[in-house]
ChimeraX commands (.cxc) that place a marker at each C-alpha (Angstrom):
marker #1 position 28.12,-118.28,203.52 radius 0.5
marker #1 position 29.19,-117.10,199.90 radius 0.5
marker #1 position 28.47,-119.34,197.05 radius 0.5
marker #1 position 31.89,-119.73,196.38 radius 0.5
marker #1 position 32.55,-121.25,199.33 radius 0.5
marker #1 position 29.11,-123.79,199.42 radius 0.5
marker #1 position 30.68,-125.21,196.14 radius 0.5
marker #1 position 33.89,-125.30,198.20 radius 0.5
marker #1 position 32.18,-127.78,200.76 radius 0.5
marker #1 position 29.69,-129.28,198.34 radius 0.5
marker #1 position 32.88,-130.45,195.38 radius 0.5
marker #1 position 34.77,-132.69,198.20 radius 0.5
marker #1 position 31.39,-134.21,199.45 radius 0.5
marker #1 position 30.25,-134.89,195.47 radius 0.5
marker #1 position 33.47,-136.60,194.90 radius 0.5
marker #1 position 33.29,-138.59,198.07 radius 0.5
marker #1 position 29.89,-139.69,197.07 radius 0.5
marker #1 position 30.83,-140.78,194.02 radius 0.5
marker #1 position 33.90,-142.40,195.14 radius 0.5
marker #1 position 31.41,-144.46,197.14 radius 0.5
marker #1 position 29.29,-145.21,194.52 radius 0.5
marker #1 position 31.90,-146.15,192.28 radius 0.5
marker #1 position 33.26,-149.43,195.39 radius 0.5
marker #1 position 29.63,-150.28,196.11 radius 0.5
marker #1 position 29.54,-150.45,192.32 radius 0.5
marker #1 position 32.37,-152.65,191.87 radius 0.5
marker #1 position 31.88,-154.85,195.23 radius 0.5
marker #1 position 27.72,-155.68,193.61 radius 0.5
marker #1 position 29.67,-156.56,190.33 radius 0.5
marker #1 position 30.37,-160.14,192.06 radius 0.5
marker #1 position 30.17,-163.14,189.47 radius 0.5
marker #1 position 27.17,-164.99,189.89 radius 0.5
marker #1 position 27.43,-167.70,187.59 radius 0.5
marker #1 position 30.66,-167.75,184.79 radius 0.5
marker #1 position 31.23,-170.65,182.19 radius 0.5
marker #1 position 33.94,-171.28,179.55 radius 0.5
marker #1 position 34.57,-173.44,176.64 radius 0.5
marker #1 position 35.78,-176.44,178.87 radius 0.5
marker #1 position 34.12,-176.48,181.79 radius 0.5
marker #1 position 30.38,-178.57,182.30 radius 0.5
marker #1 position 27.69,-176.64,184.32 radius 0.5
marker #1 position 27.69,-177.24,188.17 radius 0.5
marker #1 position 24.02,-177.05,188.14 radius 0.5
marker #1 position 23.00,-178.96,184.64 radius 0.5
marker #1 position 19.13,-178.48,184.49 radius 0.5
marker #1 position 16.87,-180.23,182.49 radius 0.5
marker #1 position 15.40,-177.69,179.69 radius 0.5
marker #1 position 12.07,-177.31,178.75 radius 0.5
marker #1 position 11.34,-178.56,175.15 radius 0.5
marker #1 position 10.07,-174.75,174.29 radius 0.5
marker #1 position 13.66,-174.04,174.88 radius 0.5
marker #1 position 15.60,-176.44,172.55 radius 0.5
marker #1 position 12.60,-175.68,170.16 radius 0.5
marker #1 position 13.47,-172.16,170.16 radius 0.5
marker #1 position 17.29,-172.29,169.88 radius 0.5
marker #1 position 17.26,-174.95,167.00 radius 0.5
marker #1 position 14.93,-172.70,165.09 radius 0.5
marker #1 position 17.13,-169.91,165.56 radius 0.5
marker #1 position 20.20,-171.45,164.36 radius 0.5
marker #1 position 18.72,-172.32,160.89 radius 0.5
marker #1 position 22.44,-173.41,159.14 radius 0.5
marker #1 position 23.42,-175.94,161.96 radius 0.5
marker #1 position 20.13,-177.74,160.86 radius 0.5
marker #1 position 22.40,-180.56,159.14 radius 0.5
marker #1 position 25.24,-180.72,161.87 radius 0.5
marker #1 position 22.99,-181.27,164.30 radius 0.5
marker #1 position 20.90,-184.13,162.99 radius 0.5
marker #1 position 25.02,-185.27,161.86 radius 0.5
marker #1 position 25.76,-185.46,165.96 radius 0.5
marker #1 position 21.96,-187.12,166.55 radius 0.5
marker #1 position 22.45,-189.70,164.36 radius 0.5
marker #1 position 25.47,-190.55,166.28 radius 0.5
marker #1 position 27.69,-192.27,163.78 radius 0.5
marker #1 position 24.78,-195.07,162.82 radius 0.5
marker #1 position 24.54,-195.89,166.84 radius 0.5
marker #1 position 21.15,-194.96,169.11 radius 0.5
marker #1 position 20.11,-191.66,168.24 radius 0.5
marker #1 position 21.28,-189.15,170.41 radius 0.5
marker #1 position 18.26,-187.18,171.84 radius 0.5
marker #1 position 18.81,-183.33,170.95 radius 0.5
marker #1 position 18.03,-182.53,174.52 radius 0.5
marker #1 position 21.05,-184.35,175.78 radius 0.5
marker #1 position 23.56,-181.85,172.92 radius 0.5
marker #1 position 22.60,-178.94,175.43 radius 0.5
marker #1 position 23.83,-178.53,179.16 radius 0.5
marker #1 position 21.45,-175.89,180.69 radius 0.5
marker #1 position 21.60,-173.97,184.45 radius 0.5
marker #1 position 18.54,-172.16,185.81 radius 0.5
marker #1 position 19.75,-168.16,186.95 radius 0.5
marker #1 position 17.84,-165.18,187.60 radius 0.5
marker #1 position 18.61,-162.91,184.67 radius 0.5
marker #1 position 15.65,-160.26,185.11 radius 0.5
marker #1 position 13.21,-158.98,187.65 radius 0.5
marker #1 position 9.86,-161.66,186.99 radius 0.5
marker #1 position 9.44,-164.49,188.72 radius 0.5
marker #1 position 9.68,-166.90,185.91 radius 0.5
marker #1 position 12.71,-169.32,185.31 radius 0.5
marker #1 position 15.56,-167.97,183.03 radius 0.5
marker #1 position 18.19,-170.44,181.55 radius 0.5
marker #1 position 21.73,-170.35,180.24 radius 0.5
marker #1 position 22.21,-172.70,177.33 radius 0.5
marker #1 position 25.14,-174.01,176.05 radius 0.5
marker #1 position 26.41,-176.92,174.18 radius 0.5
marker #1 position 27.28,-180.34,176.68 radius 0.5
marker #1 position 30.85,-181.32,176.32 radius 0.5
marker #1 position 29.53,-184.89,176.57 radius 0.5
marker #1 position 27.82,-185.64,174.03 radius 0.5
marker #1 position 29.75,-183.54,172.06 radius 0.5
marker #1 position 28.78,-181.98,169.18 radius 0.5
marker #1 position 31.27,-180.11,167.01 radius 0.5
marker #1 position 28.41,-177.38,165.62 radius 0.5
marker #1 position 28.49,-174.95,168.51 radius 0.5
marker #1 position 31.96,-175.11,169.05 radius 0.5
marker #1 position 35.18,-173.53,167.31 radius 0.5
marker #1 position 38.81,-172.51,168.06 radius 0.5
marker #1 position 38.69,-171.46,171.54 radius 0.5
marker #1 position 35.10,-171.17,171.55 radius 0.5
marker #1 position 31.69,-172.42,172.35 radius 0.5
marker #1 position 28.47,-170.91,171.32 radius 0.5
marker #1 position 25.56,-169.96,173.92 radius 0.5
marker #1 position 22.26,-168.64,174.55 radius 0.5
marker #1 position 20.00,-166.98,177.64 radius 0.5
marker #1 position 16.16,-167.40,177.23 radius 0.5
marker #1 position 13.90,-166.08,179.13 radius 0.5
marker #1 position 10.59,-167.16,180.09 radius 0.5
marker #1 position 7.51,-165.10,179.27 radius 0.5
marker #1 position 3.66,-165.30,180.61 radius 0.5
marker #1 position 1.00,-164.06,178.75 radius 0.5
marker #1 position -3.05,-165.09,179.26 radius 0.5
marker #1 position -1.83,-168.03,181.20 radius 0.5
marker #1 position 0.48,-169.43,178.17 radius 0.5
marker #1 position 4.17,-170.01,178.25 radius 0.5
marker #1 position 6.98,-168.90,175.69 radius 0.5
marker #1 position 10.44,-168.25,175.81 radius 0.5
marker #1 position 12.70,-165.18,174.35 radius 0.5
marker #1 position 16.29,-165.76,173.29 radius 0.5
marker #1 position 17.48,-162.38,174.99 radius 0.5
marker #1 position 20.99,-162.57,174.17 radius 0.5
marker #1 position 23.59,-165.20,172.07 radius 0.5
marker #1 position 27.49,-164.95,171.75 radius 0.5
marker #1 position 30.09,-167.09,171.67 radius 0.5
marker #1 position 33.67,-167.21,173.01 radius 0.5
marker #1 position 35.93,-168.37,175.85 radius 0.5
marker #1 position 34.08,-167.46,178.67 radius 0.5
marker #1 position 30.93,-165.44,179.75 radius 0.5
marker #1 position 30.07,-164.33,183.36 radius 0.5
marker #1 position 26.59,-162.98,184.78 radius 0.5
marker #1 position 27.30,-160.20,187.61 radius 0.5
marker #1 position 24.69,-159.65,190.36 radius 0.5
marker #1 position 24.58,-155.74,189.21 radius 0.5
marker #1 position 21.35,-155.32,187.11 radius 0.5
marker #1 position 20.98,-152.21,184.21 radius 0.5
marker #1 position 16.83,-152.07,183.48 radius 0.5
marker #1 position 16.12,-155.22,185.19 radius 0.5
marker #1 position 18.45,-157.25,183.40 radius 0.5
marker #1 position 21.66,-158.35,184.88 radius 0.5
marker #1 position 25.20,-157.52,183.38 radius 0.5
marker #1 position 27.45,-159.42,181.36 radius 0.5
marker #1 position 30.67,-160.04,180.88 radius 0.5
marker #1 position 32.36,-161.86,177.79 radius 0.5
marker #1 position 35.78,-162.88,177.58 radius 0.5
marker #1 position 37.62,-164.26,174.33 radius 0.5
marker #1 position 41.36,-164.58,173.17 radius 0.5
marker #1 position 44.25,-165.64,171.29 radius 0.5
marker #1 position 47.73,-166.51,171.75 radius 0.5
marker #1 position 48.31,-163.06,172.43 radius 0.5
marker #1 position 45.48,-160.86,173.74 radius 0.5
marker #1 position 42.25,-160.75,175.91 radius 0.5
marker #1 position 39.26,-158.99,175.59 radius 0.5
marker #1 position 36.73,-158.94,178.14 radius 0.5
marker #1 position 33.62,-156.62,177.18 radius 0.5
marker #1 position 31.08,-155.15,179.32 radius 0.5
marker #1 position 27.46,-155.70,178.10 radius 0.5
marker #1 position 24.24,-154.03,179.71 radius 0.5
marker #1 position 20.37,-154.40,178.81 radius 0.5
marker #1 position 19.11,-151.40,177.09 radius 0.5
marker #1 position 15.65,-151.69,178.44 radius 0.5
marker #1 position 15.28,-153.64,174.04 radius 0.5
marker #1 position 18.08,-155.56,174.07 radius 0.5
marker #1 position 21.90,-156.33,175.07 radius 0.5
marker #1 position 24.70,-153.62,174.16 radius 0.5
marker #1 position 28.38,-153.32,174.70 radius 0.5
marker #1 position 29.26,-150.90,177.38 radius 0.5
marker #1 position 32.64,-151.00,176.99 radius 0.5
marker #1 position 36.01,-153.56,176.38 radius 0.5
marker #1 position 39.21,-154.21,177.93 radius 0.5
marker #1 position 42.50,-155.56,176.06 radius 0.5
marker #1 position 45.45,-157.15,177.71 radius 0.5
marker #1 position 48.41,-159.16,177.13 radius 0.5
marker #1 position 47.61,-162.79,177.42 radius 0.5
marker #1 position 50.74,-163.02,179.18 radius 0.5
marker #1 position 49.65,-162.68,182.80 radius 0.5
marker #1 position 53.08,-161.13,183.71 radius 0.5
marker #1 position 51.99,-157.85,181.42 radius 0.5
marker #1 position 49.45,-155.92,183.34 radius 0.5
marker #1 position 49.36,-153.21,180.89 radius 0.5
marker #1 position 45.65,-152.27,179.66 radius 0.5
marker #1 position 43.94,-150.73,176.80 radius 0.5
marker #1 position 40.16,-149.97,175.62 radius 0.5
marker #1 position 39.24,-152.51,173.10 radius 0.5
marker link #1:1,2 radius 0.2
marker link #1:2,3 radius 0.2
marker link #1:3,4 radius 0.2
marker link #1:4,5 radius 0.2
marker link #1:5,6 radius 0.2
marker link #1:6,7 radius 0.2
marker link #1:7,8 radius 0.2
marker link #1:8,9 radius 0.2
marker link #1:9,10 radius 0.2
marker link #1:10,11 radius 0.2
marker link #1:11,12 radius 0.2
marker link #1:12,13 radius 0.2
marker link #1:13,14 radius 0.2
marker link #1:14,15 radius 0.2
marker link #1:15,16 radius 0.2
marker link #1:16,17 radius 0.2
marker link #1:17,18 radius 0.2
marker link #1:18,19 radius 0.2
marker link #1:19,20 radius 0.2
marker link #1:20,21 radius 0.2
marker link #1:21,22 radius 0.2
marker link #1:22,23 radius 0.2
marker link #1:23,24 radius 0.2
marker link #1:24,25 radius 0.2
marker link #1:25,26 radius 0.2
marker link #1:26,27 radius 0.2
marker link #1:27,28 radius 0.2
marker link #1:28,29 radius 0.2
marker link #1:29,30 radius 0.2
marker link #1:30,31 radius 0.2
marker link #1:31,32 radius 0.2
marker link #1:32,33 radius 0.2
marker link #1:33,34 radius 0.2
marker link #1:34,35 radius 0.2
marker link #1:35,36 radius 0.2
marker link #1:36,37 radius 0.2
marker link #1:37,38 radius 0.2
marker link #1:38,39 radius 0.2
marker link #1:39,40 radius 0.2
marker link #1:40,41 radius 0.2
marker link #1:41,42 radius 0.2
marker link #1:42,43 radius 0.2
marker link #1:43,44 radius 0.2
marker link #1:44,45 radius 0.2
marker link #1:45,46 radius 0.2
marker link #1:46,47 radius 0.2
marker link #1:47,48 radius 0.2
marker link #1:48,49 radius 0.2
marker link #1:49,50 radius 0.2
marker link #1:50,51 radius 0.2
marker link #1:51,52 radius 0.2
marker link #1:52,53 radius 0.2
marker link #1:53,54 radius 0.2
marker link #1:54,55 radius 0.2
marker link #1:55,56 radius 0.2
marker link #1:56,57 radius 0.2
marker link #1:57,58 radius 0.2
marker link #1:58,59 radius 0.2
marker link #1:59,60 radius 0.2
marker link #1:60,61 radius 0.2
marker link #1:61,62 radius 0.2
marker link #1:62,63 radius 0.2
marker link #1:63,64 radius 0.2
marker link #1:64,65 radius 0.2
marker link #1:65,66 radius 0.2
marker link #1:66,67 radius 0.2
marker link #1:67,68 radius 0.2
marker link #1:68,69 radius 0.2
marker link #1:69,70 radius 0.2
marker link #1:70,71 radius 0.2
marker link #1:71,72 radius 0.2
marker link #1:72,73 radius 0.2
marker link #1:73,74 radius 0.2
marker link #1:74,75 radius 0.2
marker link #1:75,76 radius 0.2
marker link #1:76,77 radius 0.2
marker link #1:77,78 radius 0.2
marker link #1:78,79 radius 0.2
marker link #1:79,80 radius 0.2
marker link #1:80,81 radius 0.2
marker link #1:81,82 radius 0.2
marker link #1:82,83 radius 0.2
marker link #1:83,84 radius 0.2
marker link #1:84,85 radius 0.2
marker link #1:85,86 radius 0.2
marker link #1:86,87 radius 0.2
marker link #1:87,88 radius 0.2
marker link #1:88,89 radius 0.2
marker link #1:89,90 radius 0.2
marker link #1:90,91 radius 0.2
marker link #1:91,92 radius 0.2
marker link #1:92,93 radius 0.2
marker link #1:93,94 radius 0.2
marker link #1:94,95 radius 0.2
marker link #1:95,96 radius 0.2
marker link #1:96,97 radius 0.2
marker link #1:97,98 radius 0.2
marker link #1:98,99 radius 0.2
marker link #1:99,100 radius 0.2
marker link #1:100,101 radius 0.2
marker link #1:101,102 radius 0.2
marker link #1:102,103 radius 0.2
marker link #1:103,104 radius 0.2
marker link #1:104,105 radius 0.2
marker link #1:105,106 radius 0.2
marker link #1:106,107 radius 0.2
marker link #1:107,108 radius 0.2
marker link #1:108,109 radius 0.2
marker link #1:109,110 radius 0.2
marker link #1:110,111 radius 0.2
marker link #1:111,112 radius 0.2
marker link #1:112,113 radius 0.2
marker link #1:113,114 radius 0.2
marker link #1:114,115 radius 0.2
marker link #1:115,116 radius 0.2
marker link #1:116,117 radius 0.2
marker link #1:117,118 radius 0.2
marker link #1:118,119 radius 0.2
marker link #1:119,120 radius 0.2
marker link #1:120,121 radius 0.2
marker link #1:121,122 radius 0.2
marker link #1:122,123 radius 0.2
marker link #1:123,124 radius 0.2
marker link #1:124,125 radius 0.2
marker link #1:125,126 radius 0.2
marker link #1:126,127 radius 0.2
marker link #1:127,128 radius 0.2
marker link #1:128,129 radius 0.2
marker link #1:129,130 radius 0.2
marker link #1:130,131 radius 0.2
marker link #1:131,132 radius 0.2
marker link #1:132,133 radius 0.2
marker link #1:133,134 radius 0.2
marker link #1:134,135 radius 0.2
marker link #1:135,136 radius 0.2
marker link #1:136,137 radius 0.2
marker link #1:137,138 radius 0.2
marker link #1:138,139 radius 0.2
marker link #1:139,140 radius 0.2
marker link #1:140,141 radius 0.2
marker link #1:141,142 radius 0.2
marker link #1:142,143 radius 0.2
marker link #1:143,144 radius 0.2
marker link #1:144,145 radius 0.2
marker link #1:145,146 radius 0.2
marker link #1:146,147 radius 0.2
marker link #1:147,148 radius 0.2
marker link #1:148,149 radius 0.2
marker link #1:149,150 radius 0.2
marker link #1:150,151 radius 0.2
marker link #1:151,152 radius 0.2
marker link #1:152,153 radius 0.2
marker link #1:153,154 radius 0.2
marker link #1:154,155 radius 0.2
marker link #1:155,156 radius 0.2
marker link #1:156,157 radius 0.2
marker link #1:157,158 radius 0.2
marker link #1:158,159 radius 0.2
marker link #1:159,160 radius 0.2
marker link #1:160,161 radius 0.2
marker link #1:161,162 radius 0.2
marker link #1:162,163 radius 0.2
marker link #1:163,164 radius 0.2
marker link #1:164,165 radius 0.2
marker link #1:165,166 radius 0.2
marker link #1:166,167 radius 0.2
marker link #1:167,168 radius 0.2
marker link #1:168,169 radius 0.2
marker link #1:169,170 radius 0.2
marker link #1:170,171 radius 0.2
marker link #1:171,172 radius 0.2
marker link #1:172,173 radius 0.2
marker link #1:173,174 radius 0.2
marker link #1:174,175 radius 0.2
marker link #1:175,176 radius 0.2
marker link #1:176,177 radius 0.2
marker link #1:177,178 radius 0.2
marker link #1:178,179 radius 0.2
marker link #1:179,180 radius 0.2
marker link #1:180,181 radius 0.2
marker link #1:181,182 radius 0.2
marker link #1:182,183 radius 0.2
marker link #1:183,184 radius 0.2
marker link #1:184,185 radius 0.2
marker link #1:185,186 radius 0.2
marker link #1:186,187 radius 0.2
marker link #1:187,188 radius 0.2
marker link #1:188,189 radius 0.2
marker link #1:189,190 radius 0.2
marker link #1:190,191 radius 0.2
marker link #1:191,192 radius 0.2
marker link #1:192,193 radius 0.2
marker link #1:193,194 radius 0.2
marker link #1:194,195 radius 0.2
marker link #1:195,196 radius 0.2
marker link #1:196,197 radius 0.2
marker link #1:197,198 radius 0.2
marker link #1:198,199 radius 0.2
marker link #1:199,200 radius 0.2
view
């Protein structure tokens, strides 16, 4: 057989295997766990103190607005555990608990929130010589964020939605093997009736 026609064959075969790839790519790409500005956790877990610890100290200039929504208008202090609504996923390959934080809706505490907004956080727990920390991973903020089964480097994906009156953006994020990075972003009309698309 001449080359010619091999890459005759082997060109419809290549695209058929990558037409493959590209459904078993989207049909792994389920949602595993989404959450948006209004909605409470289905599966609130109790975080470890290390946690709340380590996302306090990372948000240095809510400081005062927090202890504002502990202090509870002069009633019983508000514990700061109970400002944070937490669910237990499986956000890398290790068999240690990983956590998505975000702010409880009740009680509410106007720091971590904005115009169509809320503010969260996924920690991950790390082992080393027997003693337990945690690593902040990834923070954002907007309408919604989803977690996708499909994993880049151990990590699984991410998807972040935020709008206005008028548009919607919903970017792509994938772990670089260091950190998070945007892979790519969608724009459409908020108006569900326009199905026309654009990069972000």
């Amino acid at each position: 057989m001449k080359t010619g026609n091999l890459k005759d064959v082997l060109n419809p075969a290549v695209l058929l295997l990558s037409l493959i790839a590209s459904f078993s790519g989207l049909a792994s790409a389920q949602v595993l766990m989404a959450s948006d500005t209004e909605s409470e956790l289905a599966r609130n877990v109790r975080l470890p103190k290390g946690v709340i610890d380590l996302i306090i100290k990372n948000e240095p200039d809510d400081a005062r607005q927090l202890e504002e929504c502990m202090a509870n208008d002069g009633g019983e202090r508000i514990p700061v555990a109970d400002l944070f609504s937490a669910q237990a996923i499986r956000l890398n390959n290790d068999d240690l608990p990983d956590y998505f934080v975000r702010p409880a809706l009740e009680p509410y505490c106007q720091v971590f929130y904005g115009a169509h907004l809320f503010r969260y956080w996924f920690v991950t727990t790390l082992r080393h010589k027997g003693k337990i920390s945690y690593r902040i991973v990834f923070k954002a903020g907007g309408d919604e964020v989803r977690v996708l089964n499909h994993r880049t480097k151990g990590y699984r994906d991410l998807e972040l939605v935020g709008h206005n009156a008028v548009k919607v953006a919903t970017s792509s994020w994938r772990f670089n093997g260091k950190k998070y990075v945007v892979t790519g972003c969608i724009l459409r009309n908020a108006d569900p009736a326009d199905t026309h698309t654009s990069q972000c």
